[in-house]
N, C-alpha and C positions, 0 to 999 in steps of 0.2 A: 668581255664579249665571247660570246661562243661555250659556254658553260652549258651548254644544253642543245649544241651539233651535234645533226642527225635524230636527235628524238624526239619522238610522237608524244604530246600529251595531249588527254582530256578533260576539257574543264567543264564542270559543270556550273552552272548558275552562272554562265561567262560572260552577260552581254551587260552588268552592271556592278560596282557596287567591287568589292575583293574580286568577284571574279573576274570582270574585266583588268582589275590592275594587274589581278596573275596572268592573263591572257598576252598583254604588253608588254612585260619585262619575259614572258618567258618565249615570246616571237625574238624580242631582241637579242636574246640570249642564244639563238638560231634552233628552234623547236616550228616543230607544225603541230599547230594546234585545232583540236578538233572542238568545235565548242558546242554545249548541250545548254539549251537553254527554252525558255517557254514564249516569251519576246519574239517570233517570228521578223519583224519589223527590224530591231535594232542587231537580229543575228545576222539577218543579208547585208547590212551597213557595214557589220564588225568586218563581214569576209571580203566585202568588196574593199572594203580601206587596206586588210593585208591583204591582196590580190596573192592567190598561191599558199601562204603560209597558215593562215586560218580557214578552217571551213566551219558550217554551222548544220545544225540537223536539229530540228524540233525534238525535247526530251522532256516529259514531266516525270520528274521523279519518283510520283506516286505510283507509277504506272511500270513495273516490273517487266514488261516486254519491252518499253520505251529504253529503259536503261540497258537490255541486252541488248536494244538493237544500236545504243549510241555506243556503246564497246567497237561490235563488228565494222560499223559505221566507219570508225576509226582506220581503225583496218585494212577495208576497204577502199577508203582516199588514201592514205598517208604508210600505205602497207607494215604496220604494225603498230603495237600500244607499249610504249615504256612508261609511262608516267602518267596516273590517275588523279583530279584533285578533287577530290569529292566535296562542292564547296556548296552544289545550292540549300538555299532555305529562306524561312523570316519569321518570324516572332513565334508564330505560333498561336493559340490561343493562350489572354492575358488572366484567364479564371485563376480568381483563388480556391484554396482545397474546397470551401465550403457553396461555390457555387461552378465547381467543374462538375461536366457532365464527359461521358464515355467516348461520345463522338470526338469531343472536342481534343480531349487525350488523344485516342487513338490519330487522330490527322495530326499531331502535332509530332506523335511520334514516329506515325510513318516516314514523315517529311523533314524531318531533320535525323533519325537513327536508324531507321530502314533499308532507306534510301542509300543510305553510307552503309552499310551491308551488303545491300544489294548490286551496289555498284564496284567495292570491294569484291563480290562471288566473279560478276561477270567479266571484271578484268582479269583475273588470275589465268583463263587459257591463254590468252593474247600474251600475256608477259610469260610467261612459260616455253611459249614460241619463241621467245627471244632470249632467252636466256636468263630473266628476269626483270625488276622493275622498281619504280617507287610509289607509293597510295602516301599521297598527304588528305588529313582529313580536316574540315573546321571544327573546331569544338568552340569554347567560348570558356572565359574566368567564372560566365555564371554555372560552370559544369563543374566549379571547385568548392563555391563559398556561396550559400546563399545571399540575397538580397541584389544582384548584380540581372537579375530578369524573372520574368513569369514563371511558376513554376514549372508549367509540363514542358517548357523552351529549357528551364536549367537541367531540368532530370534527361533529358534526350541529350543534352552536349555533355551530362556525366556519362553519357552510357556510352556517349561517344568516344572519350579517352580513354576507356577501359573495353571495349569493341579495338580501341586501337591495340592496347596490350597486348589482348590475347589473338589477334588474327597475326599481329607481328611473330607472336612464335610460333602460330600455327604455318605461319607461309617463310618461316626465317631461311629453311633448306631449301626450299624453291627459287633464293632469293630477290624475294618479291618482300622489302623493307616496308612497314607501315609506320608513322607516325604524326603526330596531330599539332594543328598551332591552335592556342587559346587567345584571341583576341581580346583585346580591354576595349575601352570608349571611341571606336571607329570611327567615323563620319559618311557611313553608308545610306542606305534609305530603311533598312531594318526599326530606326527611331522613326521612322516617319510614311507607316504602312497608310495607303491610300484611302483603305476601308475606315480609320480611326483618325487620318491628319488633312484636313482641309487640302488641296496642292495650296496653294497661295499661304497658308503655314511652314511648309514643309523647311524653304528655306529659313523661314525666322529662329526655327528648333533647331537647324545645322551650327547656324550662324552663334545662337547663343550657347551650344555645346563646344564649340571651337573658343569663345572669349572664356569658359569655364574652365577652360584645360588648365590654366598654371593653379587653380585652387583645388582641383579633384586630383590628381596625381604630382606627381615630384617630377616627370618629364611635362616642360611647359607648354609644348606641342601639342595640339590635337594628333588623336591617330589618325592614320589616312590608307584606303584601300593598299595604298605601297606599300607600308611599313609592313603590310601582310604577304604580300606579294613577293617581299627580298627573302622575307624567313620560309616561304615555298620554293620560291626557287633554293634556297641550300639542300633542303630536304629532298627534292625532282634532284638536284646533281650530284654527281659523283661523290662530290666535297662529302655528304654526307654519311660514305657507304660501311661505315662502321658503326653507324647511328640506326636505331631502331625500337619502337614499343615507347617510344616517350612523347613529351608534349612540351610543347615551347610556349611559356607562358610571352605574349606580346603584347604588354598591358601599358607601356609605359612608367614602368615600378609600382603600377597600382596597390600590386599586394607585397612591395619590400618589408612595410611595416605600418604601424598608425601613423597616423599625420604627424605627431609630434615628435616623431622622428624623422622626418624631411622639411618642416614647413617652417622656414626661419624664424615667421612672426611667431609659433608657436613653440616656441624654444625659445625665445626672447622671453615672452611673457609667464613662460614656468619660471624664468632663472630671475625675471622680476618679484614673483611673488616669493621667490626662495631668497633673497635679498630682503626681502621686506620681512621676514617669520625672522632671519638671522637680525637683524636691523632692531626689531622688535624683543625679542628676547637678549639684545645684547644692554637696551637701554633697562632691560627689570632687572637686571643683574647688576645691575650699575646705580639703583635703589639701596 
């Protein structure tokens, strides 16, 4: 408890999904949290539920005066900003190379790497004023390796980790620390955008990504907005303050290695067939 008394963070994309899990552990943790978010609706709920500790102020990311004014904002209620978590975003558009168009790029880029630029510029007075701060950023596993999402969704969360690198050393003497978490197979509403998943879907897709877990990765848990939310909170506290310019991969060992290095049955069934070649060549020999 108390890993984050007295400091102001801002979440953005907070009223659901990572952002709210970050918004929860890090009230708990005794932060006041400012949250940015597009939800009008579930942003007055969040603040009235932490009466005092949360406030909420409409911020679309797209919209570069919205992000200056969720900084100030900040500010202004909770008189200053230590801790940015640049989280919101969603898919993106799903175009492959051969039927992306320009629009669709550019909005996906504004909205998940811009935005996390932009929000990164406008904090840096506010934590200056304090003597400095922490910017955690989302990126995603699909910003390392393809095939893990859309493309112009994976090239905006690479630009993301390496937006983190180099603002970390650009802000490392102001000490204003940058660094990013790459989430694996979450169980947020990012699989199941409104526009593309019936709602009356929405749960069936949760539910069957959750009984999938012990066969897609080596930890048998689904991820859960938490699991995102504890590895921001080290990076928002203190604990962290030798840490910077990196990325914490939070995939559940997704990318340790191939399957056939974690997945019993398929370690059984190679040492089977290698029994059976040894088995096999030992009865020709014996001809």
């Amino acid at each position: 408890m108390g890993r984050l008394k007295n400091k102001v963070a801002v979440i953005t994309g907070g009223c659901s999904g990572i952002g709210l899990g970050a918004v929860e552990v890090f009230v708990a943790q005794g932060a006041k949290v400012f949250v940015g978010d597009i939800d009008d609706e579930a942003g007055a709920a969040l603040a009235a539920r932490f009466d005092g500790a949360v406030a909420y102020q409409h911020c679309d990311v797209m919209d570069e005066r919205q992000i200056e004014a969720l900084m100030s904002g900040a500010v202004a209620r909770f008189g200053g900003l230590d801790i940015l978590f640049n989280n919101a975003g969603a898919g993106g558009t799903p175009s492959r190379m051969e039927d992306m168009t320009g629009e669709g790029w550019d909005q996906t880029q504004n909205l998940l790497l811009r935005s996390v630029a932009l929000g990164i510029r406008y904090a840096i007075p506010h934590m200056k004023a304090r003597g400095g701060g922490s910017i955690v950023n989302t990126a995603s596993i699909a910003g390392t390796q393809a095939g893990y999402g859309p493309i112009a969704y994976s090239v905006a969360k690479a630009g993301v980790i390496h937006l983190t690198r180099v603002a970390a050393a650009d802000l490392a003497r102001d000490r204003i620390r940058v660094n990013a978490i790459c989430p694996g197979l979450i169980l947020t509403n990012i699989f199941t955008p409104p526009d593309r998943v019936p709602a009356g879907m929405a749960g069936m897709v949760k539910q069957t990504m959750a009984q999938s877990a012990p066969n897609t990765q080596p930890i048998e848990k689904p991820g859960l907005p938490e699991d995102i939310a504890h590895a921001a909170l080290f990076f928002a506290s203190d604990e962290s303050a030798f840490v910077t310019g990196t990325h914490l991969m939070v995939d559940g060992g997704l990318f340790v290695g191939p399957r056939n290095s974690w997945d019993p049955e398929m370690r059984a069934e190679r040492q089977r067939l290698a029994d059976e070649r040894l088995a096999a060549f030992e009865a020709a020999q014996a001809k």
